[in-house]
N, C-alpha and C positions, 0 to 999 in steps of 0.2 A: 214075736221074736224079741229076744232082750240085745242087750247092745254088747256083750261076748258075741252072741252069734255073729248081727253085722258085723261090728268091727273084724272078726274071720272071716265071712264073706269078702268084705274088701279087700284085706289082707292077703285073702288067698288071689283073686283076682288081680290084682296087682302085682304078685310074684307067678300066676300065671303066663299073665302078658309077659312079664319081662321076660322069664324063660321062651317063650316066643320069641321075640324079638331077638334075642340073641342068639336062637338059629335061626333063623330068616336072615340075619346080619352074615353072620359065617358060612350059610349057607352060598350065599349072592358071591361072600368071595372064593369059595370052591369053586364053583360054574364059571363065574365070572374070571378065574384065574389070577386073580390080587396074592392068592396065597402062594403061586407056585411064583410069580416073582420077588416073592419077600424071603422065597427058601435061598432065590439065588444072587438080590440083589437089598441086601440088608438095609435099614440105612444110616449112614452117615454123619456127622453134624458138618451141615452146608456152611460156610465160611462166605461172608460177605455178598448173601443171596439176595435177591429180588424175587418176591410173592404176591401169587394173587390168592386172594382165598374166593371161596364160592364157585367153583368152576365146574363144568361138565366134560364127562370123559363117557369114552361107551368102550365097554371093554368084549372079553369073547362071550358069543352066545348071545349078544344086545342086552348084557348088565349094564345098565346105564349107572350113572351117578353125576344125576343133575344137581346140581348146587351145592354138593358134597364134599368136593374135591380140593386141597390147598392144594398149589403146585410152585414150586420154588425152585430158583435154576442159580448156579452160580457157573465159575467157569470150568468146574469138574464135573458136575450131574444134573440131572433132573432129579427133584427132591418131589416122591408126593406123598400125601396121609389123607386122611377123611376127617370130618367132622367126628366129635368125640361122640357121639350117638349113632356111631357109624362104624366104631373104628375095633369091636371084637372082629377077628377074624382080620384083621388091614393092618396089621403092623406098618408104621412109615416106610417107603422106599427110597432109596438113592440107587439111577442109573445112570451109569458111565456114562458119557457121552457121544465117545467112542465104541458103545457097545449096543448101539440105537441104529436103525435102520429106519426111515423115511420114506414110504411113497404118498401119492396125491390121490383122492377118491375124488366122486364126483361133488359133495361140497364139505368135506371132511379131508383131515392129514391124518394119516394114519401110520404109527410110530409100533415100530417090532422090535425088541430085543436078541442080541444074538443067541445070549445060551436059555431063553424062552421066549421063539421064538413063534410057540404057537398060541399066543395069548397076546391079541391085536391093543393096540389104545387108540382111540378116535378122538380127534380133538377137533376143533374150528381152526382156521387158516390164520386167526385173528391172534387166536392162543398161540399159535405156529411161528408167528411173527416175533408175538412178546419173547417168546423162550429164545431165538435166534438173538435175539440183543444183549438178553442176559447171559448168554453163553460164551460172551466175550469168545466171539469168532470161532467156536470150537466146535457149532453144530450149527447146522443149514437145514431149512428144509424145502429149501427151492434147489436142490442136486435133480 
């Protein structure tokens, strides 16, 4: 082989994966339901927010997204996006806070929107906590 062909083998292989990868990416947020709350809950520029980044969430279907997740809260939304290797198909979200619904699992809080409501967020108690402080009073999730 002369080095035209490798370098097009790599080449090609390289622009393979990636086209992989970017429906594998979009794919996780179809099932996973990232896309239908981004149809309804755009986002925002958060004003005067508190972020953690690296965080896990499990969305519907048990799309996880361990250590993927930024999550940013001010006193109008939860603010969330993905790592940028993560992020075809994830456009950023801002949800109202008022438009958040809270119950308790057994070691998970789990967070439902009202006008998509059938696309769960599962977060740790710990996460549940932080977002409550940042919310300057405008969301609980001990109700």
């Amino acid at each position: 082989m002369d080095i035209v062909q490798t370098m097009g083998i790599v080449l090609g292989g390289i622009t393979a994966f990636g086209i992989f990868w970017l429906a594998v990416v979009w794919l996780v947020a179809q099932i996973g339901g990232w896309s239908k709350l981004a149809a309804v809950y755009p986002a925002r520029r958060p004003f005067n927010e508190t972020c953690w980044s690296l965080q896990n969430g499990r969305f519907r279907w048990g799309m996880s997204y361990n250590g993927v997740l930024k999550v940013c809260a001010d006193a109008q939304a939860l603010h969330l996006s993905v790592f940028f290797f993560f992020r075809p198909g994830h456009p950023p979200l801002s949800i109202p806070w008022e438009d958040i619904i809270v119950s308790k699992r057994a070691f998970l809080v789990e967070l439902r929107c009202r006008r998509a409501d059938s696309v769960p967020l599962r977060i740790s108690p710990r996460l549940a906590e932080r977002l409550e402080q940042a919310s300057a009073g405008q969301w609980s999730f001990t109700r």
